[in-house]
N, C-alpha and C positions, 0 to 999 in steps of 0.2 A: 107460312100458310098461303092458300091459292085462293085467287076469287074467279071466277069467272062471269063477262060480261057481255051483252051485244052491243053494237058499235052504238047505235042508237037512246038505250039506257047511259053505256060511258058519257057519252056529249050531256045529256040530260044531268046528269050528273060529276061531271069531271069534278068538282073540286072535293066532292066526296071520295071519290077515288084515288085523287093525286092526295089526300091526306092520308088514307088508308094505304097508300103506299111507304109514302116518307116516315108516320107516325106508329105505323102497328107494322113498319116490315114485310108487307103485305106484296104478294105477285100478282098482279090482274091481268086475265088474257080476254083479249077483245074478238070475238068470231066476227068475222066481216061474211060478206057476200063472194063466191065462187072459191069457196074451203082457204081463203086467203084469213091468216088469222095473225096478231101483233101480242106481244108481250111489254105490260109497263113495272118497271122496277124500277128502284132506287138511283140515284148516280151513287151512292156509296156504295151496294150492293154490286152493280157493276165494276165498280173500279177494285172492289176484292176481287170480282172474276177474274179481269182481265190480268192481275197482280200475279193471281195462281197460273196463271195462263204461260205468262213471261218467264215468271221463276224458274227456276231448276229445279228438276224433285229430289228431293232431301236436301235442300237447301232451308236455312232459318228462312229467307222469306216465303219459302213456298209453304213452309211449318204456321207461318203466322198467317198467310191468306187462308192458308185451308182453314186453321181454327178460325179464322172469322168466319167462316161458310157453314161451318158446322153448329158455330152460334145461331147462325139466321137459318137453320134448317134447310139447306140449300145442298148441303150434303150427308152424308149420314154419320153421327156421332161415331168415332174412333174405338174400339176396341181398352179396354183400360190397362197401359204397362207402366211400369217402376220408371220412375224416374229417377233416374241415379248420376254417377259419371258417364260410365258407358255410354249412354243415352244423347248426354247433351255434347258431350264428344263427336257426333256422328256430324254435327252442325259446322263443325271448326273449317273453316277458310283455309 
């Protein structure tokens, strides 16, 4: 989920928001002054980004960043297939 803030309310309330971030998951974006805007997130959340970022696609880690991303609705839930051999095969090194 998204929150949206102005820089001014954020300061007034940072520590409401840096918990709303770490504790419920939470994306806050801060509008600043001349269309300059910040985004605060998790370091966990980030370091899934950056995991899937690095990975290789159809790799197990990039299988396991994306599903952390798609826990924290960060991406959109998968399509539902069989998991079978064939499937986990595709991962093998």
């Amino acid at each position: 989920m998204t929150v949206a803030s102005t820089q001014s309310d954020f300061r007034a309330h940072i520590k409401d928001y840096l918990d709303r971030v770490n504790d419920d998951d939470e994306t806050v974006y801060i509008a600043r002054a001349n269309n300059r805007a910040v985004a605060v997130i998790s370091q966990e959340k980030l370091d899934w980004l950056e995991r899937a970022l690095r990975a290789k696609e159809g790799s197990l880690e990039y299988a396991i960043a994306r599903d952390q991303l798609i826990q924290r609705h960060v991406l959109p839930d998968d399509e539902i297939i069989e998991s079978n051999d064939e499937y986990w095969g595709q991962f093998d090194q």
